[in-house]
C-alpha positions as CSV (number, residue, x, y, z in Angstrom):
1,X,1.6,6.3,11.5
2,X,4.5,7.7,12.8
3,X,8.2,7.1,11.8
4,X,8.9,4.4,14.8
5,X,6.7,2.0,12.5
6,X,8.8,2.4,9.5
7,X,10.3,-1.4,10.1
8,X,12.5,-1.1,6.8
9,X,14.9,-3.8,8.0
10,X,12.4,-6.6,7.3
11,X,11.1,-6.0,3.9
12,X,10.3,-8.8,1.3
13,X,9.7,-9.4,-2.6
14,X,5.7,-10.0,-2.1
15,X,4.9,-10.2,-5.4
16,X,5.1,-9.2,-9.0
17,X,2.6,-8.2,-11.3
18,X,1.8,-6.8,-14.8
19,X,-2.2,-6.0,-14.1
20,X,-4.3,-5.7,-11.3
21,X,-6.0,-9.5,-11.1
22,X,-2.1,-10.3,-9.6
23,X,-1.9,-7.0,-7.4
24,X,-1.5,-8.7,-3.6
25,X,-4.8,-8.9,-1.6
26,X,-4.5,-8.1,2.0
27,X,-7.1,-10.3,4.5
28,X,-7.3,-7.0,6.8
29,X,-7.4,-3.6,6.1
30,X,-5.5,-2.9,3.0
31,X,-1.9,-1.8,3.6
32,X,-1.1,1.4,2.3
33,X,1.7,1.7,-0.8
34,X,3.7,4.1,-1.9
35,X,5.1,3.9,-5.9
36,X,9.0,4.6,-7.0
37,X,8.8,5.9,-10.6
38,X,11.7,7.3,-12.4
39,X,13.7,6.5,-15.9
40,X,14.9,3.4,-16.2
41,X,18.6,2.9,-14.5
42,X,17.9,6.0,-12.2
43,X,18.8,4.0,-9.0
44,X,15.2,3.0,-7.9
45,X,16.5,-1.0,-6.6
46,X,19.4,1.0,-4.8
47,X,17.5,3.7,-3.0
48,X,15.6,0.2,-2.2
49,X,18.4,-1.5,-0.6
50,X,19.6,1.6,0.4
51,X,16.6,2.1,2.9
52,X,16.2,-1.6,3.6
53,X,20.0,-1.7,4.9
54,X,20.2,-4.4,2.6
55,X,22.1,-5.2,-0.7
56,X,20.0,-8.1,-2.1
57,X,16.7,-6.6,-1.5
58,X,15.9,-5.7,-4.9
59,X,18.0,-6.9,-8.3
60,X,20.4,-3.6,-9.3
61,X,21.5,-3.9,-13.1
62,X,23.5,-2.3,-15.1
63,X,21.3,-2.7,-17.5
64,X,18.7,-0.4,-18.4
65,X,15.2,-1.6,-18.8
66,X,15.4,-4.8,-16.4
67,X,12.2,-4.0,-14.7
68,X,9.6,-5.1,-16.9
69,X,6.9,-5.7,-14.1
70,X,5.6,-3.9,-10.7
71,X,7.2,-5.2,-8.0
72,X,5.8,-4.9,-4.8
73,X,7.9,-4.9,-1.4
74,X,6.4,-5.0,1.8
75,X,7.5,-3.8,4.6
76,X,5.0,-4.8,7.9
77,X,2.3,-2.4,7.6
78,X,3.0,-0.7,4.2
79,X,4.6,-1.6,0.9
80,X,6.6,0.4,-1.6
81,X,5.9,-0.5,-4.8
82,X,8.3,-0.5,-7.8
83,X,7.4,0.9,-11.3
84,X,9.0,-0.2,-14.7
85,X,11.2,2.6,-15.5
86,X,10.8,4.5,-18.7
87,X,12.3,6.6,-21.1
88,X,15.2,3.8,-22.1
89,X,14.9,3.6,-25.9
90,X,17.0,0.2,-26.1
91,X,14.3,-1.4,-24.8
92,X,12.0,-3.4,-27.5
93,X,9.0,-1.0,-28.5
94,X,6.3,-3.7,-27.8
95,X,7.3,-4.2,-24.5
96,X,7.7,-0.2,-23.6
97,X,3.9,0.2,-25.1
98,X,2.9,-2.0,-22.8
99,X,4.5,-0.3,-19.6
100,X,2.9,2.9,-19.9
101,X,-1.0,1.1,-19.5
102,X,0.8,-0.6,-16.8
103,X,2.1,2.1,-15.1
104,X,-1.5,4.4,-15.4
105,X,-3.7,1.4,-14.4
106,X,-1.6,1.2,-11.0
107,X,-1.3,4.9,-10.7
108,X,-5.0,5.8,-11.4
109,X,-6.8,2.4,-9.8
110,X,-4.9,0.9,-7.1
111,X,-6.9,2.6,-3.6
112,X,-4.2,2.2,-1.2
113,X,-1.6,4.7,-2.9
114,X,-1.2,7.1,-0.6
115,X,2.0,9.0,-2.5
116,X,4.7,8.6,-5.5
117,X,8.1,9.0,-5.2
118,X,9.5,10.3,-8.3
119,X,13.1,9.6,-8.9
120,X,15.7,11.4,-11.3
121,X,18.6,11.6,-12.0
122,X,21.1,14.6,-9.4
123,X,23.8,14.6,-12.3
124,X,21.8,15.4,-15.4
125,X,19.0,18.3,-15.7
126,X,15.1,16.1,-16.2
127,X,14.4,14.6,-19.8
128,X,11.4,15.4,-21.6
129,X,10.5,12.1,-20.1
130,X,10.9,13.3,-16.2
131,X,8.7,16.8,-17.1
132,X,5.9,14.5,-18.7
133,X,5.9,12.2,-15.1
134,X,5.9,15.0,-13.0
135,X,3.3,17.0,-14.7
136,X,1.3,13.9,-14.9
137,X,1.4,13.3,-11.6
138,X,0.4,17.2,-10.8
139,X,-2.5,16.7,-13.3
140,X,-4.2,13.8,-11.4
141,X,-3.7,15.2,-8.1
142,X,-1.4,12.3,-6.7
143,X,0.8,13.0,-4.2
144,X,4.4,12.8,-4.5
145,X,7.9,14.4,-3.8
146,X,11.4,14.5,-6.1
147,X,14.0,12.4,-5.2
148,X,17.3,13.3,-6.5
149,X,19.7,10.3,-6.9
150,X,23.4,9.5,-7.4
151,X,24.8,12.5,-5.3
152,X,27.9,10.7,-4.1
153,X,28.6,10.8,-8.6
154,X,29.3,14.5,-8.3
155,X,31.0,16.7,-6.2
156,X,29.3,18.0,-2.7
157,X,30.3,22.0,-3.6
158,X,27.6,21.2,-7.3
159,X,24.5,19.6,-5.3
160,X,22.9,22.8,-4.7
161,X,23.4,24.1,-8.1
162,X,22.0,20.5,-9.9
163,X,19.4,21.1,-6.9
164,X,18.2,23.5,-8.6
165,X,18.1,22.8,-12.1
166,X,15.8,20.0,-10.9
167,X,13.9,22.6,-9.3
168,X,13.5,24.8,-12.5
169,X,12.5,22.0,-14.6
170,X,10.0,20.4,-12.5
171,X,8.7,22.9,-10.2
172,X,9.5,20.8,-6.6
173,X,12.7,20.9,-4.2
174,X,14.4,17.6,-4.3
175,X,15.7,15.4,-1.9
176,X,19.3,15.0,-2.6
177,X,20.0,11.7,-2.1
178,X,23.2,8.8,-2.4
179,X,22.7,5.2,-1.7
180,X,26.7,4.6,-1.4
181,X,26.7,7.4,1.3
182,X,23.6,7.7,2.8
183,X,23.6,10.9,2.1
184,X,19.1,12.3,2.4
185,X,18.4,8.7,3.7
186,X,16.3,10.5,6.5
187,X,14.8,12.7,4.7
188,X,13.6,10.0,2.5
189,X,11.8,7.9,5.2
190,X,10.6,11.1,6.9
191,X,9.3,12.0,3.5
192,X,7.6,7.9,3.5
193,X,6.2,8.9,7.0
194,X,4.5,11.7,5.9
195,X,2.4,9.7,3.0
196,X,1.7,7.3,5.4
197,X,0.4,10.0,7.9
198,X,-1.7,11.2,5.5
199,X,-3.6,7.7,5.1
């Protein structure tokens, strides 16, 4: 798949599930997905919108914690698939117990991931939490790249150098990426592309 099928402008809310029974089941071939995972409030609905040139796409809050189940948007011939974020201690023990089986279960079973796109924060160095996902997703092999949000929160002249804290801590050169601005937007889809490509 090259980039030309990237149709971004007509995605939809498919579905939303907490275990696999309520995954969507494709009459064809089965579409490939790619998974946003990040810390809760980390800007995963608005690198969403942000891609889908849309506002409404997916629910922003200012909230942490909102997203209690996997959302999955399709887009034509692939879907993106949104994660419950994690790490947001406000958020009722019971329920966070249950979003880590969630998360693995989807991670570890679902065929048709073909990549992950990990999300943290540009402005703050990884938590404890972000190091665990990314060595995680290193340990299981899964394909995935760094995505490095809120840019246009911080001056232009301190990317680089909150580049590359991320860098340190995690071990992978993040996309530096704003959804006010626009700012990595193509690198982003080229990085979609390549997943896809690899499928």
């Amino acid at each position: 798949m090259g980039r030309k099928l990237l149709n971004l402008r007509d995605g939809i809310l498919e579905t939303s599930a907490v275990k696999p029974a309520q995954y969507p089941k494709d009459a064809g071939p089965p579409l490939p997905e790619i998974a946003l995972v990040g810390r809760s409030n980390v800007g995963k609905s608005s690198l969403l919108n942000s891609l889908a040139n849309r506002r409404d796409l997916a629910k922003t809050s200012s909230r942490p914690g909102r997203t209690q189940t996997i959302n999955f948007y399709r887009f034509g011939n692939f879907r993106l698939v949104d994660l419950p974020g994690y790490g947001y201690a406000q958020v009722a023990k019971r329920i966070r117990a249950k979003w880590g089986p969630m998360i693995e279960t989807y991670l570890l079973e679902r065929q048709q991931l073909v990549g992950v796109i990990h999300i943290v924060d540009l402005r703050h160095k990884p938590t404890d939490d972000d190091l665990q996902m990314s060595q995680w997703l290193q340990h299981h092999g899964l394909p995935y790249g760094v995505i490095a949000t809120k840019a246009d929160k911080i001056s232009r002249g301190r990317w680089l150098q909150h580049a590359k804290v991320t860098k340190e801590v995690l071990g992978v050169e993040p996309i530096i990426f704003s959804a006010q601005t626009g700012v990595g937007k193509a690198e982003v889809l080229a990085l979609i592309a390549e997943f896809l490509g690899s499928k």
